[in-house]
N, C-alpha and C positions, 0 to 999 in steps of 0.2 A: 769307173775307177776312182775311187776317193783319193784324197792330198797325199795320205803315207804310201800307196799305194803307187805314183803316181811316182813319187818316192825314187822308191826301192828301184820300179821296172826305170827309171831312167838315167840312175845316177851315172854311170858313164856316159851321158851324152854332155854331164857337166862340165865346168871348164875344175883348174887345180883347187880352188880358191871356194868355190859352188862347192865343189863336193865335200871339201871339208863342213860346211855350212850341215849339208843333207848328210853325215855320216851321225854328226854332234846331234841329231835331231831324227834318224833311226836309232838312237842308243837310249834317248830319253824325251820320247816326244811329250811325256806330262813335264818335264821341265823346260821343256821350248814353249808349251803354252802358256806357263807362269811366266816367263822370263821376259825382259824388254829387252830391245832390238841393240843396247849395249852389253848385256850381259850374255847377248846369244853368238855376238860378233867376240868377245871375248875370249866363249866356249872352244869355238873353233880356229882362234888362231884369225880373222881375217877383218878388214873395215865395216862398216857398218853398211855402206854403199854397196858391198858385194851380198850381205845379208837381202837389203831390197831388192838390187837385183835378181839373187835367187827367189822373190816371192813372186816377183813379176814373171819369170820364166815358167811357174807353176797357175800363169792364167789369175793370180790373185790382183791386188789394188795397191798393195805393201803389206807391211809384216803385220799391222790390227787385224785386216783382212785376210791373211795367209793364216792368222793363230786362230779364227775366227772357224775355217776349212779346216786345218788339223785337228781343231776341238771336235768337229763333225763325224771325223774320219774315226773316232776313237768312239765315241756316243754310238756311232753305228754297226759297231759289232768290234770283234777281235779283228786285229787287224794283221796282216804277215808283215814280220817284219825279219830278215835274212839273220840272224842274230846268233853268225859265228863262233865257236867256242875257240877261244883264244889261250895260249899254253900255258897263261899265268890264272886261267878260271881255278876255282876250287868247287868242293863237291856242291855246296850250295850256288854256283853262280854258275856251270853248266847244266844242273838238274832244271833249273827252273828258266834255262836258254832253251832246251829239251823239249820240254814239258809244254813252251809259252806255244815256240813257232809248231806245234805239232798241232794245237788244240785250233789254232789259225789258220794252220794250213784243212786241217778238215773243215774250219766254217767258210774258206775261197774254196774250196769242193763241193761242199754242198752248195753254194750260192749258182755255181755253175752248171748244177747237171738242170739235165730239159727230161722236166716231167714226163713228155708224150713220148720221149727215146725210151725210158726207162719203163714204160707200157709194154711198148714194142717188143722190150726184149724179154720181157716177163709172156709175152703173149706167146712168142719165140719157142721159149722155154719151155711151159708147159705142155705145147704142140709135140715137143720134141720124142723121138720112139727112144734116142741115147742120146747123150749129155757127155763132152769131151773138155775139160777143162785144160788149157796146156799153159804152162810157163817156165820161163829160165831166167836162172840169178834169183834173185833177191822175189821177184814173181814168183817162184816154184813155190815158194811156204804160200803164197795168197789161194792156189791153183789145188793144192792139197788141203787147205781150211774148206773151199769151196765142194771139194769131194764130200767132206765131213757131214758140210751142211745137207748138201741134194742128195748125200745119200741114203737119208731116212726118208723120203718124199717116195718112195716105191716107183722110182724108174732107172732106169741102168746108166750108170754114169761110172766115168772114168776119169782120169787125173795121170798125165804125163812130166817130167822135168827131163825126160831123155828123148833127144830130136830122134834116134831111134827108131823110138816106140810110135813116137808122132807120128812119124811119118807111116809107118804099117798100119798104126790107126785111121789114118785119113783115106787112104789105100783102101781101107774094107769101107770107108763111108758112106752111105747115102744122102739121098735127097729128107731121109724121115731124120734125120741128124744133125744136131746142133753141136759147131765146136766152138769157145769160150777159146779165146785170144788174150793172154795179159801181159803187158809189158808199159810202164810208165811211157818210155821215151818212144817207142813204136819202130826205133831202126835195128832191133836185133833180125842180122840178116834171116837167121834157122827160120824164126815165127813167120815174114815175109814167107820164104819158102812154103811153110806149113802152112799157110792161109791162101797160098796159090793152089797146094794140092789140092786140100779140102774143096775147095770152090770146084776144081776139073771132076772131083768125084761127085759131085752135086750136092754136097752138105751147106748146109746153111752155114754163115759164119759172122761171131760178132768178138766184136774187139772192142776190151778196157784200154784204150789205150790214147794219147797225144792225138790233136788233129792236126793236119797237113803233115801228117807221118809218112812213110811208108808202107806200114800195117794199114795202116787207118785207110789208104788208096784199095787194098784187096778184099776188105772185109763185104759183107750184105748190110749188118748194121755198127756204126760207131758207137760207143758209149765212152765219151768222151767226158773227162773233168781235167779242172785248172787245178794246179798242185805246182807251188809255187819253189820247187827244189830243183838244182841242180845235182841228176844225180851223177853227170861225169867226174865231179868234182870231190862231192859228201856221197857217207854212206845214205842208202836211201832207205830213211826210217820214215816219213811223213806221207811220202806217196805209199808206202805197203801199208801202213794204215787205213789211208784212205780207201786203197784197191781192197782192202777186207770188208770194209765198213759197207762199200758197194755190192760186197757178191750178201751180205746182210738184208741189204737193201735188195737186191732181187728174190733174195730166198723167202724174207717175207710177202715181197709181191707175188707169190708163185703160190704160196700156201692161203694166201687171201685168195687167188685166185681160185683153188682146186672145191674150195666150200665143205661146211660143215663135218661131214663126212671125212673128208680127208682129216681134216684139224682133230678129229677120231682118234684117226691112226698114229699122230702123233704123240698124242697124248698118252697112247698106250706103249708105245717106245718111251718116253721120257719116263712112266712107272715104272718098266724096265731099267733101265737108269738106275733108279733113285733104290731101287730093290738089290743094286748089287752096291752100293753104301754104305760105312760102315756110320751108323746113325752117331748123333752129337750127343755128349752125355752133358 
């Protein structure tokens, strides 16, 4: 976990005075790197001596050494940074709050997933005789994109947002059957339920979802990423991205998988396509 990062996840364990320090410096950490340790103590309202203090709390030697970590954190990718749209934003100043913590939170996603899981599930998939994608809330648009994709791949797939259907679905499942679990935070009671059936009718089950969840305890395999949103709080735009960007990332490893041949049939669907277009003049 880099210094901004380190940040963010811990500003409430700060004291009043600290966190002022660590808010002035999530808002603008290129200006906390330029800055010297009176103009940083300024920024936020507090003595100079709570500024040191807060670098030492971060494992640093003082604030050379702390600007020294935050320049790192910043050189080493995009970084998340929680970056609140407040009531006085205007259209330029929450487009580009949108836009930042979206583009971060998918590079803490992709930093996080485990190449051999994402095999696994790809291995999963292809085995599978039907393909069950289910989700609710804000997952339901991820769970119907995911229909979209598997379902030119010439195997039988389905896509539920009604516990329902899910449940009648699971009801008819087999052991030759994969169901697709997604839910960011992993305690939507219904999907629990649905990942119990499933499992008692012998289908295989893997879950997009949080680890040490609930979901995440019933599934066969986790497919777990870090996605740095609270969605109790905000709408959840960052993790339904990333949840997309994921079932992208399966559907391509699925169609690598199926080899040339298959990659055929694709190609003759996407002429299809482009044949019912009305061309660019």
């Amino acid at each position: 976990m880099n210094t901004l990062e380190k940040i963010t996840k811990n500003i409430d364990s700060f004291s009043k005075s600290e966190r002022k320090v660590a808010e002035v410096i999530i808002a603008s950490p290129q200006t906390a790197i330029h800055s010297s340790i009176a103009t940083l103590a300024k920024m936020a309202d507090v003595s100079e001596p709570t500024v040191n203090r807060f670098c030492r709390r971060l494992d640093t030697k003082g604030f050379p050494d702390f600007k020294l970590h935050l320049a790192q954190s910043l050189a080493n990718g995009t970084p998340y940074v929680n970056r609140h749209v407040e009531e006085d934003d205007g259209p330029e100043a929450y487009t580009a709050k949108i836009f930042e913590s979206s583009i971060a939170c998918l590079e803490a996603a992709k930093n996080s997933l485990d190449p051999n899981v994402i095999n696994r599930a790809v291995d999963l998939l292809t085995q599978a005789k039907r393909i069950t994608f289910c989700g609710l809330g804000a997952s339901a648009s991820v769970a119907h994109d995911a229909l979209n994709k598997f379902f030119r791949f010439n195997v039988p797939v389905a896509c539920s947002s009604d516990v329902v259907m899910m449940r009648m679905s699971c009801i008819l499942s087999t052991e030759d059957d994969v169901v697709v679990l997604i839910s960011h935070t992993g305690r939507t009671k219904e999907l629990v339920d649905i990942a119990k059936l499933a499992r008692g009718n012998g289908a295989t089950v893997i879950a997009m979802t949080s680890k040490h969840s609930p979901l995440a305890e019933y599934c066969h395999l986790l497919v777990a990423m870090d996605v740095p949103e609270d969605t109790d709080v905000y709408m959840p735009m960052a993790s339904r991205l990333a949840q997309m960007t994921l079932i992208d990332v399966l559907a391509t490893g699925f169609t690598l998988r199926r080899g040339d041949r298959f990659r055929e049939n694709l190609k003759k669907v996407k002429k299809t396509l482009r044949d019912s277009r009305i061309e660019q003049s």
